[in-house]
C-alpha positions as CSV (number, residue, x, y, z in Angstrom):
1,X,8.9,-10.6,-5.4
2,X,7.9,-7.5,-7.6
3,X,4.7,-8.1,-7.5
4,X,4.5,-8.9,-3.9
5,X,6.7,-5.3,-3.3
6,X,4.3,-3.6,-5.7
7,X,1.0,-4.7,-3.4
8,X,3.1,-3.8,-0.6
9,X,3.5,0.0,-2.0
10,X,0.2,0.2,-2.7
11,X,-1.0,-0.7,0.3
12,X,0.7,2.0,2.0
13,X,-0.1,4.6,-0.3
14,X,-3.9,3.7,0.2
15,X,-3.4,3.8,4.1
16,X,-1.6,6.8,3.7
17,X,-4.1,8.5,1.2
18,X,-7.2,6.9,3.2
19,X,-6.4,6.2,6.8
20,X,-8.4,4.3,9.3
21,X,-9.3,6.4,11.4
């Protein structure tokens, strides 16, 4: 589970800090 929550975090952080578009 932490690890799953942990890829999860970064994840968004990398969207957030690189986004799509």
């Amino acid at each position: 589970m932490s690890a799953f929550f942990n890829q999860s975090t970064s994840n968004l952080i990398f969207n957030t800090v690189h986004p799509p578009w």
